[in-house]
C-alpha positions as CSV (number, residue, x, y, z in Angstrom):
1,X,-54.2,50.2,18.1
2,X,-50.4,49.3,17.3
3,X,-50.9,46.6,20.8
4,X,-53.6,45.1,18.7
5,X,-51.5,44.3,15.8
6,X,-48.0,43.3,17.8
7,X,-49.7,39.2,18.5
8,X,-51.2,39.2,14.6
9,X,-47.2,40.2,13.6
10,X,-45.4,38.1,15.6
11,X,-48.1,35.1,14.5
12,X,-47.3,36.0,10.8
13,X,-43.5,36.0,11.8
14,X,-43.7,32.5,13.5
15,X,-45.7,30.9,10.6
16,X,-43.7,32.8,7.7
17,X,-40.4,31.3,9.2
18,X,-42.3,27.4,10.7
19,X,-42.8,27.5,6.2
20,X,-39.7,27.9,5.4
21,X,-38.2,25.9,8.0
22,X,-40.1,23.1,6.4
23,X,-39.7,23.9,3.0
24,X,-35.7,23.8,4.0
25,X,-36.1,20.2,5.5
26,X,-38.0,19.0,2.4
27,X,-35.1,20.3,0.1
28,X,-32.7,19.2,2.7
29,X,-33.9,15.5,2.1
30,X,-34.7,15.7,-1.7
31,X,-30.5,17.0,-1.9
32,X,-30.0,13.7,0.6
33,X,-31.4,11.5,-1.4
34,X,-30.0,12.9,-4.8
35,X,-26.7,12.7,-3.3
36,X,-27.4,8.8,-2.7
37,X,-28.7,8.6,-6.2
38,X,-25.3,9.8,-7.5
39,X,-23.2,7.9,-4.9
40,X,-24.8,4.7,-6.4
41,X,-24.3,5.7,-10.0
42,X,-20.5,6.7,-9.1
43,X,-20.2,2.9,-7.6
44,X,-21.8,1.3,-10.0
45,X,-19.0,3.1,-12.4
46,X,-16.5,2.6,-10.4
47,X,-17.4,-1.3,-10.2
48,X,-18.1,-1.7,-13.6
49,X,-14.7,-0.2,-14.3
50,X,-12.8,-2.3,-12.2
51,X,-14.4,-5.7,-13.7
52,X,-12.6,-4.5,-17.7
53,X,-9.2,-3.7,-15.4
54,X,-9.0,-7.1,-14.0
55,X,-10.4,-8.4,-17.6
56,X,-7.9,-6.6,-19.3
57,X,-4.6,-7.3,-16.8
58,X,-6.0,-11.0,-17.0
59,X,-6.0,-10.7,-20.6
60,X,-2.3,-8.8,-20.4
61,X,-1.2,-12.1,-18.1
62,X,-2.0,-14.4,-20.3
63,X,0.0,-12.8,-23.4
64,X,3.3,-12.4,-20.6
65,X,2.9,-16.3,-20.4
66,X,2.6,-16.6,-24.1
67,X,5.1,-14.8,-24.7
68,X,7.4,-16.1,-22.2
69,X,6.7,-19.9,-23.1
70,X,7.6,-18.6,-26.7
71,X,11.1,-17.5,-25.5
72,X,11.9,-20.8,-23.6
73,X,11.2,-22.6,-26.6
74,X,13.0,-20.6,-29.1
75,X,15.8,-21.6,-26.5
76,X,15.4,-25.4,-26.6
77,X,14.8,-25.0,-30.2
78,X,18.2,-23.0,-30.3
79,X,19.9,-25.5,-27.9
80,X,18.9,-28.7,-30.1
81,X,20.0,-27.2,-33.4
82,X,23.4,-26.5,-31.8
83,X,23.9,-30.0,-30.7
């Protein structure tokens, strides 16, 4: 009787386990694909980010150039009213 029921065990041991092995590779590639979901987000961020930095140094730039424009004319100014 128990040589009967060793091939029906080890078939419900190889077909329990060939299950989960596929249920592992399906979650396997579901957590592959989220992880590409939120590399994506993360460089869209990142890009988006990047673009107001460069705005706002460009921005920063253009005051430096005001302002240093300013101080050479407060010196001719000064110079000219000395003379």
């Amino acid at each position: 009787m128990i040589l009967v029921l060793v091939p029906q065990a080890k078939s419900d041991i190889h077909s329990t386990i060939s299950r989960q092995l596929e249920r592992l590779r399906s979650r396997e590639v579901w957590l592959l694909g989220q992880v590409d979901l939120v590399q994506q987000a993360k460089d869209g961020v990142l890009h988006s980010q990047s673009e107001k930095l460069h705005q706002a140094l460009g921005g920063l730039n253009h005051v430096l150039n005001l302002d240093s424009k300013a101080e050479q004319l407060d010196t001719v100014i000064k110079d000219t009213l000395d003379k």
